[in-house]
C-alpha positions as CSV (number, residue, x, y, z in Angstrom):
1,X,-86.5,130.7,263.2
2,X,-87.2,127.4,265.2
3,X,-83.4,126.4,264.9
4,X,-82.2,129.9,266.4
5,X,-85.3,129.0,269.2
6,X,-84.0,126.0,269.6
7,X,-80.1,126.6,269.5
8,X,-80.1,129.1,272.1
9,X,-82.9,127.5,274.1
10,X,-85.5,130.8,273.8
11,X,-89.1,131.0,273.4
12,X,-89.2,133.8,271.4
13,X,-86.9,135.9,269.1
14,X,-86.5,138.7,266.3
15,X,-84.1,139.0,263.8
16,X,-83.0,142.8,262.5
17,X,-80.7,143.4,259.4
18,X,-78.4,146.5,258.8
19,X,-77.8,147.2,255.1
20,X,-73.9,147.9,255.1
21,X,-73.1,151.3,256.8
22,X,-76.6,152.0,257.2
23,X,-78.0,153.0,260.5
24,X,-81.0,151.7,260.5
25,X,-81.8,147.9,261.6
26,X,-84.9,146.3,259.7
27,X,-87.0,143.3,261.4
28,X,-86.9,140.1,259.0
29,X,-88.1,137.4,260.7
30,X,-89.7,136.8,264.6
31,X,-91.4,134.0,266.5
32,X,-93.1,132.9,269.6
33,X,-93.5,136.9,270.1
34,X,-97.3,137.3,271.1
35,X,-98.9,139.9,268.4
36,X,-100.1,142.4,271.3
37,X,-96.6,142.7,272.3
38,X,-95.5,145.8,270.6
39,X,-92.7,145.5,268.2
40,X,-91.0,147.9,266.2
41,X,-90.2,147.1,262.8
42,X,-87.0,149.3,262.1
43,X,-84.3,150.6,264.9
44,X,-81.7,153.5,264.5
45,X,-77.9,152.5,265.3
46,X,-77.5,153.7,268.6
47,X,-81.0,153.5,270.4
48,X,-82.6,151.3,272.7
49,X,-80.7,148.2,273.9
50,X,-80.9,146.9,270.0
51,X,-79.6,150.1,268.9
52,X,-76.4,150.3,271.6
53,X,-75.9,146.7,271.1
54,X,-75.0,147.2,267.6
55,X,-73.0,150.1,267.6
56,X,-71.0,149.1,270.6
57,X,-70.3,145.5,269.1
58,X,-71.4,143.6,272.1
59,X,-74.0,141.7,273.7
60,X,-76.3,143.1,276.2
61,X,-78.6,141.1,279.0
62,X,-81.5,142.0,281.0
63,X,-81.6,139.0,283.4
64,X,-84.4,140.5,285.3
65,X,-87.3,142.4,283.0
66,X,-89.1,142.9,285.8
67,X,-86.5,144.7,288.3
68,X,-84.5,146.2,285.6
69,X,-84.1,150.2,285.8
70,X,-84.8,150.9,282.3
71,X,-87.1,148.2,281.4
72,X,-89.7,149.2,284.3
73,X,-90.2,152.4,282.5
74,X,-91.0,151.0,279.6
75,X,-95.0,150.0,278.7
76,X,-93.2,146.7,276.2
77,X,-91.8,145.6,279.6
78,X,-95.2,145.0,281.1
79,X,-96.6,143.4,277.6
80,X,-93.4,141.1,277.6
81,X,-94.1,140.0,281.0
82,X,-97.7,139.5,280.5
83,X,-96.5,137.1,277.8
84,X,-94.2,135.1,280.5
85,X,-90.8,136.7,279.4
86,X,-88.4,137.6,282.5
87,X,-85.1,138.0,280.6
88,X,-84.1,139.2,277.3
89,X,-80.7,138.9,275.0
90,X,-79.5,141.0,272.3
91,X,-76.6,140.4,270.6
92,X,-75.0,142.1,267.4
């Protein structure tokens, strides 16, 4: 985990698996995430920002946490901006 932090030049970052076809993505590894920051530890294909990332096959970013339409509904937003996040990355 500190050569993807460092590679991409992130302070924090999770890593999800999918089993072959399955449509479910598993958390394996994370760092620099604060523990009151809510994380989940599985996704389904298909939901969330993860979820749509993964079955479209592209990347998805949220320059702007704070002014973003779906991320301001969300209570993680305020926990990951608490922690000094602004931007987030997901990528299949």
């Amino acid at each position: 985990m500190n050569k993807v932090l460092e590679i991409f030049v992130i302070d924090g970052a999770r890593i999800y698996l999918r089993q072959g076809d399955a449509r479910e993505l598993v958390l394996v590894a994370h760092q620099g995430i604060p523990s009151d920051v809510f994380m989940l530890n599985k996704y389904e294909v298909g939901r969330g920002r993860l979820g749509r990332a993964v079955e479209m096959g592209e990347p998805m970013m949220v320059e702007a946490m704070a002014t973003d339409p779906v991320y301001e509904k969300l209570a993680l937003n305020k926990a990951m901006l608490r922690a000094g996040f602004r931007s987030s990355f997901t990528f299949p």
